[in-house]
N, C-alpha and C positions, 0 to 999 in steps of 0.2 A: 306278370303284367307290368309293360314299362311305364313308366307316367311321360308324358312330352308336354312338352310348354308352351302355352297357347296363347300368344302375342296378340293383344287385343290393339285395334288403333280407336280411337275416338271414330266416333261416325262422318266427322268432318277431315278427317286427315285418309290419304289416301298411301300406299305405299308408295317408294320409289319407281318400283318396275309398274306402276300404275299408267294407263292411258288418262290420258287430262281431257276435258272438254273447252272448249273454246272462251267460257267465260271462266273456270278454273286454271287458264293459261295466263288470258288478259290480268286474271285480279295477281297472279304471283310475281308477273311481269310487269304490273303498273302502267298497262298500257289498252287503251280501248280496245272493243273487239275486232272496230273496222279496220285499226292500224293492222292488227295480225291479218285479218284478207286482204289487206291491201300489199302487205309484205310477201303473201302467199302467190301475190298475180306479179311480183315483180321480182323475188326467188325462187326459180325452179327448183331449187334443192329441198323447199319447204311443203312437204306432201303430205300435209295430217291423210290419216283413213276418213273416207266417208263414208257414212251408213243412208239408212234409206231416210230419202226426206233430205238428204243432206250435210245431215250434221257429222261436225268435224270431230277427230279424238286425235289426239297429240302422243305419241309417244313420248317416253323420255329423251330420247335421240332429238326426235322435233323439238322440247322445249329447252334442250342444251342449244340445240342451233338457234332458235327462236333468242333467247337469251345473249348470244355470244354476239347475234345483227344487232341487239340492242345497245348492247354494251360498244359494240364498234360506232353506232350511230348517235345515242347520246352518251354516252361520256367518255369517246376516243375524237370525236368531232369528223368521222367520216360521212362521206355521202353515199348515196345509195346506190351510184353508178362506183364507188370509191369500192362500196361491200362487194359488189358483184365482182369486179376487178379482182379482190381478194378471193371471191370464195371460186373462182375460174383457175387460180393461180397456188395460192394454198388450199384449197379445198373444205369439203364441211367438215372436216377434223379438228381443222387448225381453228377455223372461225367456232364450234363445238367447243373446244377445250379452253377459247376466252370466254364462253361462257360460263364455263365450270371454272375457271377462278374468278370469274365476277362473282359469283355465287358465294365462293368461300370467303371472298373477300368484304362481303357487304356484312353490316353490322347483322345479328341477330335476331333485333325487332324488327329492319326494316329496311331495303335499299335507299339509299339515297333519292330526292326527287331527281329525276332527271335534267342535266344543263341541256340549254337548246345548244345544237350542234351549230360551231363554224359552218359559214358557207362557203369553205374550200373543199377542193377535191383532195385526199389524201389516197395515198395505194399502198404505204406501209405504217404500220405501229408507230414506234420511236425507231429513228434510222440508229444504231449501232454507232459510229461514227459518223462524222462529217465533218468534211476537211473546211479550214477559214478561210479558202477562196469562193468552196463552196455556197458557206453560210453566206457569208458579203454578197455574193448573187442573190440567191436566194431575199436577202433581205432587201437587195436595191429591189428588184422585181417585184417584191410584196411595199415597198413604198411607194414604186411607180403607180401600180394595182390603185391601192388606196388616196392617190392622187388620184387618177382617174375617174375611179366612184364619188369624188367629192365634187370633182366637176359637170357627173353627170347629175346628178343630184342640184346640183346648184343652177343647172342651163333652162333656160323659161322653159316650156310643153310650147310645141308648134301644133298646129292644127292638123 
């Protein structure tokens, strides 16, 4: 008779290959549950199953991708036409596996609070290089930018 070992998890811990439910998504993600339906109606790549009634269950594949729009969203400073771009172009793998090193990357107890994202449009990570004629545009362009905004801001409301 062979003995096998019988991996007990806490009632509150679920395995990896586990399906998530929508509010066991939002708590591990730090983020409401409307943001995930609202991400849902604005990435197609994000297809929790539905059961009857409704309700959502997340795979692990969904909560890597779910996790890697977060991490592109608040703490890469992309936007959300920026993610779409990406995930059109690199695909759910790529934007997937910045979730999976966010994941490995975040301390033990707790991810970081979220930074509110720039409201620039980005379409890549860190560029690789960039040449210094490049950056010097770039930077006149983002000085003009924020001259602009200071004068829109500054100009009376017309009726």
């Amino acid at each position: 008779m062979s003995t096998a070992a019988v991996v007990q998890y806490p009632s509150n811990v679920k395995s990896a290959e586990a399906f998530r439910t929508i509010s066991e998504v939002a708590t591990e993600l730090d983020v409401p549950q409307h943001v995930l339906r609202f991400w849902e109606s604005r990435f197609t790549q994000v297809k929790p199953t539905k059961r009857a009634g409704g309700r959502r269950y997340y795979r692990p594949e969904d909560v890597d991708l779910l996790r890697g729009i977060r991490a592109l969203l608040y703490s890469d400073g992309y936007t959300i036409k920026g993610v779409q771009k990406l995930l059109r172009e690199r695909g759910m793998r790529y934007v997937a596996d910045i979730g999976r090193e966010s994941l490995a990357a975040r301390p033990a107890a707790k991810a970081a609070t979220p930074q509110k994202a720039p409201a620039i449009l980005r379409f890549e990570r860190t560029p690789k290089t960039l040449a210094d004629e490049e950056r010097e545009q770039l930077e006149a362009l983002l000085a003009e930018l924020l001259e602009l905004k200071s004068r829109i801001h500054a100009a009376p409301r017309s009726c």
